[in-house]
Structure formats: structure tokens, C-alpha cells
N, C-alpha and C positions, 0 to 999 in steps of 0.2 A: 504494500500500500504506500499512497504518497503523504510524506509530515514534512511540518517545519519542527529544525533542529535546532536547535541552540548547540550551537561549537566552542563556547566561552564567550569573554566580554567584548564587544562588539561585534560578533561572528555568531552568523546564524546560514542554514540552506535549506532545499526544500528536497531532502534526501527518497529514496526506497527506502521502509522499513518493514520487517516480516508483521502479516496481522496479528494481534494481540489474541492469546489465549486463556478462558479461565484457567486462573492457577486456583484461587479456594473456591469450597461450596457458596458462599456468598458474593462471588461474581456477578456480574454479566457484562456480556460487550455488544456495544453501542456501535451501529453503524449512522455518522454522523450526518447530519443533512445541513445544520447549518450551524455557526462557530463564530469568535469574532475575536479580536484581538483586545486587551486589556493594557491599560498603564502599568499594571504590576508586570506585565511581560516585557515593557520597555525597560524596569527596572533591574527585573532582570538582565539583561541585553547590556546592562551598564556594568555589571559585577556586582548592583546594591545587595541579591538574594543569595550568601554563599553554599544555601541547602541545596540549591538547585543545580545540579553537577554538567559541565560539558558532556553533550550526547542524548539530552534529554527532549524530548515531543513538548512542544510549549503548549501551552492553552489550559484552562479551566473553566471554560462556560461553550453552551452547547444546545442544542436540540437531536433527538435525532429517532433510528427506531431500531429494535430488539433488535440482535440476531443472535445470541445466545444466553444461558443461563443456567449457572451448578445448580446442581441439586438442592443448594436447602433455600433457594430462592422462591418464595410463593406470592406475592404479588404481582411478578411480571412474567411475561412468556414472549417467546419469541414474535415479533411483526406489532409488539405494542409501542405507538408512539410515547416518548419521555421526556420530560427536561431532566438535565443534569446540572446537578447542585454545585455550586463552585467548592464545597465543601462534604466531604466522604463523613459519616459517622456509625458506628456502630450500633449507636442507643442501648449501652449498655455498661458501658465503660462508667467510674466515676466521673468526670467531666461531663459525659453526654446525660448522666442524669442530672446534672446541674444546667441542662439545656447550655452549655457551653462547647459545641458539638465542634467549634474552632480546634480545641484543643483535647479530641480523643485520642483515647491513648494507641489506636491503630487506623487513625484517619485522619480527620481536619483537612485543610490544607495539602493535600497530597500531589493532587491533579495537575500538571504541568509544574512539579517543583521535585515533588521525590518518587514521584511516578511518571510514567508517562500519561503524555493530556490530551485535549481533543482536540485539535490544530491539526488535525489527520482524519484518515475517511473512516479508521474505526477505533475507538478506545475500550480498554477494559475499566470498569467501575466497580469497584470495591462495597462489599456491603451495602448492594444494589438495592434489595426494600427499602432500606431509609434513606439512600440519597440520589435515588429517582423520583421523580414525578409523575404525575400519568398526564398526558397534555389533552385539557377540555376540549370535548368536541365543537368544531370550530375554532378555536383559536389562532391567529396568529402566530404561526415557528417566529418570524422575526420578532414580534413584540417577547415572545417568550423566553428566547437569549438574553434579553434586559434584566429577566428575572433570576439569571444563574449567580448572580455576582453582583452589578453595580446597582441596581436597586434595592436588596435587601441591605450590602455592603452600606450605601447613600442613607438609606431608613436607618440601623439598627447603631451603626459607629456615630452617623453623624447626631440622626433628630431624634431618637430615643438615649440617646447616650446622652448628648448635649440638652437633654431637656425642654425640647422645644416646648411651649404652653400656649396655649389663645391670649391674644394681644401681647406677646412677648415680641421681642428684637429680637435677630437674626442677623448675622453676618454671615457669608460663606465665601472664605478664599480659596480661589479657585471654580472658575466658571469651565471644566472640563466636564468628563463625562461623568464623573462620579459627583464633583457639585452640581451637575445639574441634575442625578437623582436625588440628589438631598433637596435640591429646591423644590422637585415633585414633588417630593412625599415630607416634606414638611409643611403642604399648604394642609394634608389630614388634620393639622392642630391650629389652624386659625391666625398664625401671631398676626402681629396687628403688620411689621415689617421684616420683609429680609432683602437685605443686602447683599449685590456680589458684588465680587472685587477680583480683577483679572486682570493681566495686560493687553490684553487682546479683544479689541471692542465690535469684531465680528459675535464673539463668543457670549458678549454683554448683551449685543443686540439680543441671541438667542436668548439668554436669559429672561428681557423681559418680557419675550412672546410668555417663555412658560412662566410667569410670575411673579418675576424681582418686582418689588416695589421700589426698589435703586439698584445704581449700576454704579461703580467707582473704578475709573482706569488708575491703575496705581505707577504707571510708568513713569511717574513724576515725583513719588516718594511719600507722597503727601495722602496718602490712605488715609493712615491714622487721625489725621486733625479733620478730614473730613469728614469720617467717620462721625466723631464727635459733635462736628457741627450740625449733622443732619438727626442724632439723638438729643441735644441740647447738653451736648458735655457732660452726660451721664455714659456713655457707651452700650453696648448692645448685651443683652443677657446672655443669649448663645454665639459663641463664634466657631465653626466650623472650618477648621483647616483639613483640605482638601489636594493638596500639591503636594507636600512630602519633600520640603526645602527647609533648611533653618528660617531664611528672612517669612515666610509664610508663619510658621507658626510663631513667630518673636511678633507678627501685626499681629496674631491673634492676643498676644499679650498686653499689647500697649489697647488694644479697643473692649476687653472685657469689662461688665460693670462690676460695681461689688455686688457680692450673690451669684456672678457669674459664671456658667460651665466654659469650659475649653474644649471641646470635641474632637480628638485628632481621627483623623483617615487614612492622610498620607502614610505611604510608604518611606523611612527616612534611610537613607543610607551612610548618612553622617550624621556626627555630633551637633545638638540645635543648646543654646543658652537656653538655661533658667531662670529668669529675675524676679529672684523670688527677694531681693532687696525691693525690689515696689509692688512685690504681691503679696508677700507676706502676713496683711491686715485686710486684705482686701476680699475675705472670703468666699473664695473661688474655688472650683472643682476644675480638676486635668483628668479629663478620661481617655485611654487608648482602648483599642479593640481589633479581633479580627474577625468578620463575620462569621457568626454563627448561624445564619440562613431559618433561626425559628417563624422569621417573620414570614418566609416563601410560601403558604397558604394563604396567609392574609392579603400578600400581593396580589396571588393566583386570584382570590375571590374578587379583587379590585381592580385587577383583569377583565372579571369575566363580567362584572358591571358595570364599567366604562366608566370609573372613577379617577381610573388615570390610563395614559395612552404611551405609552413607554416607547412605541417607534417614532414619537419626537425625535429621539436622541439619534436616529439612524442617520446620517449623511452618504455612506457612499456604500458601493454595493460590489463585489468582487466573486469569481471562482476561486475553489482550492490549488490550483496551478496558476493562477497569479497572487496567493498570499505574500509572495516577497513585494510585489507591487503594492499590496493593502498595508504592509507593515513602514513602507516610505508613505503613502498618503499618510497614516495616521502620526508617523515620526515626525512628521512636518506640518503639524496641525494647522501652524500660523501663515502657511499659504496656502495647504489644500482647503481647509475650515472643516476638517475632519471632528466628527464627534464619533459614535460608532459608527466601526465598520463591519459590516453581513458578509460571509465567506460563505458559499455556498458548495456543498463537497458533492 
């Protein structure tokens, strides 16, 4: 079958690889239909994920349909259409009965990091009853890739982490694709404002189709005092950092009020300052997280009653034999205007 490889840090191809086989009873393998590429995959691509070893099948998000299944697998069978979860759990582990399914003890995060992922026409999925989906009839395959990863990721790290409330402030740095499912699914709680803040004012624009109440280009430095000026120099309750840079989350610093969360998303691959010299009184919450995907029902149901429309985020549309081509659109966001992109395998 054909995958894209990751060969180490800035080296990747679009190799033959043999099709993946169940190795446990709780397998199954997924012949994929459609796939997309993710900013943690660019991270990777950088040297920031060292779990994730040259040689490896990139991707963790997916749609696609059965083509096999071990034996102690009993909710799917072969020719059933699935989403796959950007996250493997066993449901059974300490962690996963903590609904902390991030961090089980023989899954989480696996899929295009310490396993191979779906960036290819077929993957294996580990402990396939809990971290399949069955996909509603009728639905959208491309809306339904939104839901492997960056909308629950956007819901669960940034606006349930960060505390979103009705009539609360809102900031979100970074208007990519994972801020802008936090700006979808933060309209479920009402606040009264949210703010993005981006350098890139194609990306703002999109924003406020889907619902910024402001847009701040921060190419000028000057985020923070604007920030301020547009809360009345009190600053915003939630800030969401969404980039996975130091200078991103050090704005998140300077615009939180007091009482306020920090909600990290990014991916950091370097060391960010703490200034907890001017936070220290200021009593504020720093939360990190890696999704846990509990939220992927509630999406599905909000899918299926068009409470939110998740192929906003799509912009460009690609085959599996030009993903080296999707991976230069989407690297180059700020002249393709790349948000996601659909691989269709």
C-alpha cells in the first residue's frame, strides 16, 4: 500500500509499505477513505515529537471502512463504515476509567506517533470497540474527519479546560485550525466575546465568518494593550493558546484577568517563560491537556443536528498520491490560506 513516511526532521516520502495486519484480538484494520493532515504532524516534521521515531506512517485522524477484525472485536464487522478516534483506549486501564483515555496505559496517542497512522490506504487500530465510531447514516466522511482530532482537541483543551461561561471573554491565539474549532465550539457556552489574534488577516477574516466578535492582527506587537483596550483594562477570563510558541503563550499571560484560566493546546517544542512575578496574586488557572476525545459523541450528536458544521474548516481538497503536495499547501498556510486539508485515499 501507498503512506506518507516521516524519515526524521524535515524528511518525509510517500513510500510502499506492506498492509497492516491484526496482531491482537482487539484489532481491526481500517481501509481508509479519507484523512487529513494535522499541525501536530508539522510538529513532528520539525523534530518537536521525539516518541515519534524515523520510519513511521504519519496521521491520526480518518474516516474510512472495515476490512478486518480479531476475534474479541464485537461491535464492528467487516464493510462497516467508522470514524477513527485520534486517540486508541482501552477502557479499562486506570486512566481510561478516569475518562483520561489520553493517557492509557496501552493506547492514547499512538496513531501516527508510536504506531503507525492513517496517512495510508489502510491502518491497523488498536482496541477497535472503543476507539471506532460507527459513522450516522448520512453523514458527511469530510465533516466527520473534523471530529477525529481538532474539534474535540479545540472543545475539550481549549473551552472546557479554559472554562468558557455565558457572557465571559474569550481570547484565542491563534486563528488556525484548531482555534478555529475552539471558536466553534465555544459559541455552545454563550460568552458575551471572543477574540482572535493571529498574524495572518486572511485567517481573521475566516474567523469572523464563524464568530469572532474581534479580530487582533498582532504583527505589530501591540496584542496585549489592545486586548485590554477592547475589555476596559480588565483582560479576558479565558485565553486560549493555540500555536505552541513561547511568544503565544507569554500574550496569553500578559491579557488574562484575575480569576482567569490559561488554556494551553499548542504543541511546544521549546522552553516558554513563566511570570509568575506578575501572576502570582492574580488568581489564575494554567491548564495543559491532550485530548481525550470523551467529548466525540456529543460532537457526533451536534453533527447530526446541525448545531455546528465542521466542513467550514475545509479549504483544499487533495488524493493520496499527491499528499506530498497537501503537506506544502498546508506548510505554507500564509499563501495557500490553507485550513484543513481532505486526502482522499
Amino acid at each position: 500500500m501507498k503512506a506518507l513516511v516521516y524519515l526524521g526532521p524535515t524528511r518525509k516520502g510517500f513510500e510502499d509499505r506492506p498492509k497492516p495486519e491484526i496482531a491482537t484480538s482487539t484489532d481491526a484494520i481500517v481501509r481508509i477513505t479519507k484523512t487529513t493532515i494535522c499541525g501536530t504532524d508539522l510538529h513532528i516534521l520539525k523534530g518537536d515529537v521525539p516518541t515519534c521515531q524515523p520510519g513511521r506512517i504519519l496521521g491520526h485522524e480518518g474516516v474510512g471502512v472495515i476490512d478486518s477484525v480479531g476475534p474479541a472485536v464485537t461491535t464492528f464487522q467487516p464493510g462497516d463504515r467508522v470514524l477513527i478516534s485520534c486517540i486508541s483506549a482501552c477502557g479499562k486501564c486506570f486512566y481510561c476509567r478516569k475518562l483520561m483515555y489520553s493517557h492509557c496505559t496501552t493506547g492514547g496517542w499512538i496513531l501516527g506517533n508510536t504506531i503507525d497512522g492513517t496517512q495510508a490506504e489502510f491502518v491497523r487500530i488498536p482496541h477497535a470497540d472503543t476507539s471506532l465510531y460507527p459513522i450516522p447514516e448520512g453523514a458527511s466522511e469530510e465533516a466527520l474527519v473534523m471530529l477525529s482530532d481538532i474539534l474535540p482537541t479545540g472543545f475539550e483543551c481549549g473551552v472546557l479546560n479554559g472554562k468558557v461561561q455565558p457572557g465571559g471573554a474569550v481570547a484565542i491565539v491563534g486563528a488556525g485550525p484548531i482555534g478555529l474549532a475552539a471558536l466553534l465550539t465555544a459559541q455552545f457556552f454563550s460568552p458575551a466575546e471572543i477574540i482572535m489574534i493571529d498574524l495572518d488577516d486572511n485567517r481573521l477574516e475566516t474567523a469572523k465568518r464563524f464568530g469572532a466578535t474581534g479580530t487582533i492582527n498582532s504583527v505589530d506587537g501591540n496584542a496585549a494593550e489592545t486586548v485590554m483596550k477592547m475589555t476596559a483594562g480588565r483582560g479576558v477570563d479565558t485565553a486560549i493558546e493555540a500555536v505552541g510558541i513561547p511568544a503565544t503563550f507569554e500574550l496569553c499571560e500578559k491579557i488574562i484577568a484575575p480569576g482567569g484560566t490559561i488554556a494551553n493546546i499548542g504543541v511546544h517544542g521549546t522552553k516558554v517563560d513563566l511570570h509568575l512575578e506578575n501572576l502570582w496574586d492574580r488568581n489564575i488557572t494554567i491548564t495543559t491537556r491532550l485530548v481525550d476525545t470523551v467529548s466525540t459523541p456529543m460532537l457526533l450528536n451536534s453533527l447530526r443536528s446541525r448545531k455546528i458544521d465542521p466542513t467550514l474548516l475545509i479549504t483544499h481538497r487533495f488524493t493520496l498520491d499527491c499528499i506530498l503536495d497537501a503537506y506544502e499547501a498546508f506548510a505554507h498556510a500564509g499563501d495557500t490560506k490553507a485550513l484543513k486539508v481532505i486526502i482522499t485515499a
